[in-house]
C-alpha positions as CSV (number, residue, x, y, z in Angstrom):
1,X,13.8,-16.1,-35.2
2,X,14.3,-18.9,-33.0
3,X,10.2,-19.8,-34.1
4,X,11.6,-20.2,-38.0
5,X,14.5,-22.1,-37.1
6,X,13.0,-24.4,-35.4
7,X,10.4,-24.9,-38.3
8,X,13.2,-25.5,-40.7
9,X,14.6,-28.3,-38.2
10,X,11.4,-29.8,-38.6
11,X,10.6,-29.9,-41.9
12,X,14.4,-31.1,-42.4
13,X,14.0,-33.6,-39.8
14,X,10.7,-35.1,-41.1
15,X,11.8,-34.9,-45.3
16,X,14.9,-37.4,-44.1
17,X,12.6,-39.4,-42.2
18,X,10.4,-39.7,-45.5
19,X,13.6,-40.3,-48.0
20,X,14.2,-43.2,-45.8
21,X,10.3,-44.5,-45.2
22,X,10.7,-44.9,-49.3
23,X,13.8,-45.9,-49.9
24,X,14.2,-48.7,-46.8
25,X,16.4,-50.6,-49.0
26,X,18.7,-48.1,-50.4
27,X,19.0,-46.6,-46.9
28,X,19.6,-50.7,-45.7
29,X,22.3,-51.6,-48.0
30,X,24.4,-48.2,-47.3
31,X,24.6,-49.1,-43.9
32,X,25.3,-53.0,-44.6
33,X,28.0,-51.7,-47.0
34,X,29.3,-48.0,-46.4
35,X,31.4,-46.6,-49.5
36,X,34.5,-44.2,-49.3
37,X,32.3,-42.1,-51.6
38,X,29.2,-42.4,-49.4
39,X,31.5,-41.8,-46.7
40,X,33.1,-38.3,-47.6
41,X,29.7,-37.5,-49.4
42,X,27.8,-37.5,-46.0
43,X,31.2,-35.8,-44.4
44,X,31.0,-32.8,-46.5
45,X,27.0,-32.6,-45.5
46,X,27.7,-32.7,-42.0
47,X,30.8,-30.0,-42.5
48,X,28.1,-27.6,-44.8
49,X,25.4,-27.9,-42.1
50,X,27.6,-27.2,-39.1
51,X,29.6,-24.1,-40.6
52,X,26.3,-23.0,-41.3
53,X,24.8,-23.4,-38.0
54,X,28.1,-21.9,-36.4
55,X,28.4,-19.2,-38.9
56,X,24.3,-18.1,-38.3
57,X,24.6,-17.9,-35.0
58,X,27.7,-15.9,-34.5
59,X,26.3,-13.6,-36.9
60,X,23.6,-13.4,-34.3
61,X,26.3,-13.0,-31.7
62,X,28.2,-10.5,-33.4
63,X,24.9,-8.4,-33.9
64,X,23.9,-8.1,-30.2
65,X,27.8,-8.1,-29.3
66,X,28.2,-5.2,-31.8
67,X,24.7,-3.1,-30.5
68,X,25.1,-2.6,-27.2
69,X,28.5,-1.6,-27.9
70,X,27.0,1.1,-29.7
71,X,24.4,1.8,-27.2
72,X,27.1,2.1,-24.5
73,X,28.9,4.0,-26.7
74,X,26.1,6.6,-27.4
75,X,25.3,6.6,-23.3
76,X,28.9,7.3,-22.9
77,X,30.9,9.0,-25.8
78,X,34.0,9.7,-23.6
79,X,34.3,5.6,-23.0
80,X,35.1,5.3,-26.6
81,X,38.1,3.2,-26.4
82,X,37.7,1.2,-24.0
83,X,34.6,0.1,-25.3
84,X,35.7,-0.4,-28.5
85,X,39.0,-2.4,-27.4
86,X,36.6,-4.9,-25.3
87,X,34.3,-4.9,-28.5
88,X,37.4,-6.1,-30.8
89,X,38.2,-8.7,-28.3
90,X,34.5,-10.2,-27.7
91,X,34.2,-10.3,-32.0
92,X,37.6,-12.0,-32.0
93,X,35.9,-14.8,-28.9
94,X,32.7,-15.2,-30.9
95,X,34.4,-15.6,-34.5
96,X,37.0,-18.2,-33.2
97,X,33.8,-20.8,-33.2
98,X,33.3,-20.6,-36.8
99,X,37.0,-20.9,-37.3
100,X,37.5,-23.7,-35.1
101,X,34.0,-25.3,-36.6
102,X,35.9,-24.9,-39.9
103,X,39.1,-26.9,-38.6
104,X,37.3,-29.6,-37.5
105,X,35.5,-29.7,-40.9
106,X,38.8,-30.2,-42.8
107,X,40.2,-32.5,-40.2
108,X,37.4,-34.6,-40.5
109,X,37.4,-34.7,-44.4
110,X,41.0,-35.0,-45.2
111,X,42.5,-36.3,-42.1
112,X,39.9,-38.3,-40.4
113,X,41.0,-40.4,-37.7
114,X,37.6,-42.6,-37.8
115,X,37.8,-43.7,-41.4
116,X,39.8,-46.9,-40.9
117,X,36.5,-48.3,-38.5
118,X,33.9,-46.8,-40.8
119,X,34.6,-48.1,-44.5
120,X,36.7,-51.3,-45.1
């Protein structure tokens, strides 16, 4: 797992770096002269590939969180509830990340406090 997502960094990594070897003076002129549009369009990127980041790996979270629940539960039938309350609580914990991933997502796309230095 972690083997393939690290291959998938890479090949992301090195497919920007060789959109920008070809295009140096596209890439030059939207820094000299960053759009709103450019702007929001590279906000929503950053917002797609950060929910998705948080929501993979709680997903892994939640897995492991939600196995050895069930192995302590199959070990130890008569600690049903209490396993199961502190299971509830942990999958609460681990989803609030993608929540508060997703907060910062829409703060930074509707009410970002940077876009008066960025675009002019």
């Amino acid at each position: 797992m972690f083997k393939r997502l690290v291959g998938m960094m890479v090949v992301l990594g090195s497919s920007v770096a060789l959109f920008a070897a070809e295009a140096p003076e596209a890439a030059q002129a939207a820094v000299a002269a960053p759009s709103v549009a450019g702007f929001f369009g590279y906000a929503v990127i950053a917002i797609m590939i950060g929910l998705g980041i948080a929501a993979g790996f709680c997903g892994v979270g939640q897995g492991i969180a939600v196995n050895g629940a069930l192995n302590g539960i199959a070990r130890q039938p008569e600690a049903t509830g209490k396993i199961q309350l502190n299971l509830i609580i942990g999958l609460a914990f681990i989803e609030s990340l993608v929540l508060y991933t997703l907060f910062i997502g829409i703060v930074l796309l509707f009410v970002n406090p940077f876009l008066k230095y960025l675009v002019k």
